[in-house]
N, C-alpha and C positions, 0 to 999 in steps of 0.2 A: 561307464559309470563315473571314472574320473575327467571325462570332459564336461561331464552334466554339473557334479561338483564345484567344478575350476567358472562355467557359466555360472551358477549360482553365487560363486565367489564374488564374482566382478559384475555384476546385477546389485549388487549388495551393497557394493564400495559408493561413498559419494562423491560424483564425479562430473556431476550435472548443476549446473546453473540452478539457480532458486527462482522459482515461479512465480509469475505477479501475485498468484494466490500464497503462497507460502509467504513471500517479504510481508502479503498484509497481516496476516495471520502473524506473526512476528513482531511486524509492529504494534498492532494491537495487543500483543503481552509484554509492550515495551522492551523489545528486543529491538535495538538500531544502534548503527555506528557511531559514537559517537566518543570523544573527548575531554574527558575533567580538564586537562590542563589549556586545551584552551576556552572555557568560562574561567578559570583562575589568571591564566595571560591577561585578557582582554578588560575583566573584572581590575587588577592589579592596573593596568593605563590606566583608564580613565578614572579610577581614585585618586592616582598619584599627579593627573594632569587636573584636576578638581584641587588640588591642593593648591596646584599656581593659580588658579582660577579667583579664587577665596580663599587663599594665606591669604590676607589682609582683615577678611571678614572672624577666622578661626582667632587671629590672635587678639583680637579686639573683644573678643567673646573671655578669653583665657585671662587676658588683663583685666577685664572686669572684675569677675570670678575672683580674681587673689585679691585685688585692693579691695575688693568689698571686705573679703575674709579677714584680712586684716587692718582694715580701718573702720568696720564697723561692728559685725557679727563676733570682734574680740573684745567688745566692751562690753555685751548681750550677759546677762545673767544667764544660767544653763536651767531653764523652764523647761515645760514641756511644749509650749502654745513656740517658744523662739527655734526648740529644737524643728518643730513640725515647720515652721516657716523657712531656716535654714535647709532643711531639704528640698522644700516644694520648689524654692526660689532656684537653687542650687541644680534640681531635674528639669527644670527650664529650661534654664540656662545651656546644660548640656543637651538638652533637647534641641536647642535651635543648630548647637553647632554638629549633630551628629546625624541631622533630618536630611541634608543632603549628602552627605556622606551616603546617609542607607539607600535613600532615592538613588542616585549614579549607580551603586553598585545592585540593586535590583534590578533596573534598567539595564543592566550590562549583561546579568546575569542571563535575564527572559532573551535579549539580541541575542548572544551566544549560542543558546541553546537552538534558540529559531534558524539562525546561520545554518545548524548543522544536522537538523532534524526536520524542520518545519516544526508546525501545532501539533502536539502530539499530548492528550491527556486518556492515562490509563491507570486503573488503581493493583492492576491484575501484578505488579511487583510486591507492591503491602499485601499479598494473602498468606496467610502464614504455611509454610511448605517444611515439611518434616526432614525434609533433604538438605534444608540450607542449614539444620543443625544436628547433621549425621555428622560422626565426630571422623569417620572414614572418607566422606564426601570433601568434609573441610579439609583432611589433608593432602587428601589427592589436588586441591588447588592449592593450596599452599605449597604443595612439591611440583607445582605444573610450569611449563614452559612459558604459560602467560605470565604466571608469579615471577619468574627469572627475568621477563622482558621489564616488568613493573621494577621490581630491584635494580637493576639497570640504569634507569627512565630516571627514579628517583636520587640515584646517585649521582648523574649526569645533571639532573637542575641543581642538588647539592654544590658542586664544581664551581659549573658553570656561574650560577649565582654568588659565589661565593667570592671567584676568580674577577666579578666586574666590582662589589662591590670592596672588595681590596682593592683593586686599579684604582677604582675613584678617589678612594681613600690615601691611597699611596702618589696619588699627583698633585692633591691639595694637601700636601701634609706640611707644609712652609706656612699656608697659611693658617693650617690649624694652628701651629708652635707659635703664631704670631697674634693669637685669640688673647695671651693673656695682657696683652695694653689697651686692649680695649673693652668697652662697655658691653654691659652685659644685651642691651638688643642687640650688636651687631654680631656677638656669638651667635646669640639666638637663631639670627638671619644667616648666618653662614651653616648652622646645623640643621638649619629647616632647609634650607637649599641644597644642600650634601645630600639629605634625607629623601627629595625630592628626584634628585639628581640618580641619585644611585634606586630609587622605585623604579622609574622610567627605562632607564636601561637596561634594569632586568626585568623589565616584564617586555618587553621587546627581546629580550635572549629568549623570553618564555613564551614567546607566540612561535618563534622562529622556531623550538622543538613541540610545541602544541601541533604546529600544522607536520612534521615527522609522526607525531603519533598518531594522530587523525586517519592519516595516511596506510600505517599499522594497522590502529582500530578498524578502518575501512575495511581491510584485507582478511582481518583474522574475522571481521562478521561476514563474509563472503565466503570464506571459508566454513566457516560455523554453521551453518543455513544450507550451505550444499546438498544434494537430494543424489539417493540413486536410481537408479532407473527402477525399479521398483518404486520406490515412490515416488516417480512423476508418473508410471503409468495407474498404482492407486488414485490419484490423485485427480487424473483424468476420469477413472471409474466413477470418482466420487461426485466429480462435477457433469460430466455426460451420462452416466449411468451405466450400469452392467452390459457391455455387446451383446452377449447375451438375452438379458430380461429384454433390452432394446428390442433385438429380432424376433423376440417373440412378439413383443406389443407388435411390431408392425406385420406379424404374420397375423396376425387376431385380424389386426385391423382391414389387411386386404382381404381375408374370408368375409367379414361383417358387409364389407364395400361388395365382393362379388354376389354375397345372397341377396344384400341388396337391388344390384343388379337385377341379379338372375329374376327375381319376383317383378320387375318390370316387361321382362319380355312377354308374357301373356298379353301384355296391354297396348303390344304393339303393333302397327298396320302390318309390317312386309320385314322381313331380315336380306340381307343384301350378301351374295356370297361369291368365295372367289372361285371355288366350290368348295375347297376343303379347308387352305391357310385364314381366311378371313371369313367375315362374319360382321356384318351390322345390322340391327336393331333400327329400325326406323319408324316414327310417329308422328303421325298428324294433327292436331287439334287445335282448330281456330279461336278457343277460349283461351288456351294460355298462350299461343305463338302464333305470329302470320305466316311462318315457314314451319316446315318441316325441321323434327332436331333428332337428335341421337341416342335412344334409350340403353341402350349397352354396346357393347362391341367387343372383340378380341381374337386372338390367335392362335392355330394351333390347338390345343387341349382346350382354352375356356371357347375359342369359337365352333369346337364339336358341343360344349355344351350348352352355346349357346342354338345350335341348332336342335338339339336333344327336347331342349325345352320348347323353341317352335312348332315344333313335330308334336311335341305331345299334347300342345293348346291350338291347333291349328293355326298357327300361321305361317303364311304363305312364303316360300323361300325363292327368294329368282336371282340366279345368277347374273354378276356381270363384272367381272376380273380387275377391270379398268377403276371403275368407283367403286368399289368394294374395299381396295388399295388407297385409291385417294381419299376415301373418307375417313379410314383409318388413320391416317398420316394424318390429314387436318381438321379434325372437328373430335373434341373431344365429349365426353359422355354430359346430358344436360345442356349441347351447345347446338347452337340453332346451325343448321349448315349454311356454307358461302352460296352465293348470288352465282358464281358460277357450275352451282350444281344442283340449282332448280331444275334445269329444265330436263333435266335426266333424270331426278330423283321424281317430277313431276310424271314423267313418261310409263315409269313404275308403278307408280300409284296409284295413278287412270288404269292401268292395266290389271291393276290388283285388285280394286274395286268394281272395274267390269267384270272380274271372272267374278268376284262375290256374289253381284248380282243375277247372274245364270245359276248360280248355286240357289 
């Protein structure tokens, strides 16, 4: 009893690999490995390398923008027709300089995701599930080991981001103290450059732990998916079907094939025997074949009833050990026999039909 148990224990446990069907099954409820922190890495580059790209084009946009505000739009009586044109002008304006901005960063966001999942669209996470707001459910993740790993993760980009962008800060700090003799663009230029400077270097610290989590994520979904052997042999029932129901379909199947059979042997010229092991069925008919072919055969039990039934419809049974054997072995049921066993089978035939006609 307690070995039965202790099997059942370890039958239960999942300890088994996930199945091609299981990962798809999974992935279609948008279950896959995958990483926020690297679409936020990858996302954070090339905004901040977009920046060197066009800073030139941004600040030309931003210089507009003020000297209009203040050398034109401050003479403007406060209407409603100036107020309405002040803003349209004004959501332009920032429109042109925040369109590639969003372009890059959609662009980065769709690579990312592709990177790490392929195409994958599933709405099966927006269905509303009554567990994602069990207030017991939610604390057990909030107290879970994933949660620990997350706190972690998050305090570590903290740091770590933290740590470069002080370094940067703390190398250039002579020439910050030295910002105040000079004019207010090369501030400008020096703080849009810091600013760029210290994006890029941490979103390269943030790829560099993106792919440690990846790596994590990877694990803990392999983990998560695991199957026990009960369910990979459900699983196989489900896709092959019951051994069971199987064996029966195919017992149905061979009785249907043998009554089959059997209702053929009346129809046939001669059965062919070894006298007891074997049993062939043999038929002539020049409309549907130029040879002779094989109406039933078998062994053993179906070749006593295949003689049962000759016996009982007259026909005629003649022994011969030799091809009784070899037509069994090669000529199966519906198949015209080989060229080399005309002439025997022909010998039979003629002799079968001679005695018929004395009859």
């Amino acid at each position: 009893m307690y070995l039965k148990l202790d099997l059942q224990f370890f039958a239960g446990e999942k300890t088994e690999r996930a199945t091609p069907k299981k990962r798809q099954d999974s992935r279609k409820k948008g279950q896959v490995a995958k990483s926020q922190d690297v679409n936020t890495a990858i996302l954070l580059f090339f905004v901040f390398v977009l920046f060197i790209v066009i800073g030139d084009y941004l600040k030309n946009i931003m210089m507009g923008m003020y000297q209009k505000t203040f050398t034109e739009y401050i003479n403007w009586n406060v209407t409603q027709n100036n107020i309405h044109q002040v803003f349209t002008e004004t959501t332009i304006e920032m429109s042109k300089g925040l369109a590639p901005i969003m372009g890059i960063a959609i662009v980065a966001g769709l690579a990312s995701n592709f990177m790490q999942i392929g195409f994958l669209f599933t709405g099966d996470p927006l269905k509303l599930k009554l567990s994602k707001i069990n207030p017991i459910e939610g604390a057990k993740r909030i107290f879970s080991a994933r949660a620990l790993v997350e706190m972690v993760k998050s305090i570590l980009k903290i740091v770590v981001v933290g740590t470069i962008t002080f370094s940067i800060l703390w190398i250039r700090r002579n020439e910050m103290l030295m910002l105040g003799g000079k004019d207010v663009t090369a501030s400008l230029a020096f703080f849009g450059d810091t600013t760029v400077l210290m994006g890029i270097a941490s979103s390269i610290a943030l790829l560099i732990i993106s792919v440690i989590d990846y790596t994590y994520q990877k694990y803990d979904f392999e983990k998560n998916i695991r199957m026990s052997k009960n369910d990979v042999k459900d699983e196989y029932k489900n896709i092959e079907g019951n051994p069971l129901i199987k064996s029966k379909i195919k017992e149905k199947q061979r009785q249907m094939a043998m009554r089959r059979m059997m209702s053929e042997i009346p129809q046939a010229d001669v059965v062919i025997t070894n006298p007891t092991h074997f049993a062939i069925a043999v038929k002539y008919d020049e409309k549907k074949s130029d040879a002779p072919y094989v109406v039933a055969k078998g062994v053993d039990y179906v070749a006593f009833k295949i003689r049962e039934v000759a016996n009982a419809n007259k026909v005629m049974l003649v022994e011969n050990r030799p091809l009784a054997r070899a037509l069994y072995e090669d000529v199966e049921i519906g198949d015209v026999i080989g060229e080399e066993y005309f002439q025997a089978v022909a010998e039979i035939l003629a002799y079968v039909y001679k005695l018929e006609k004395k009859v």
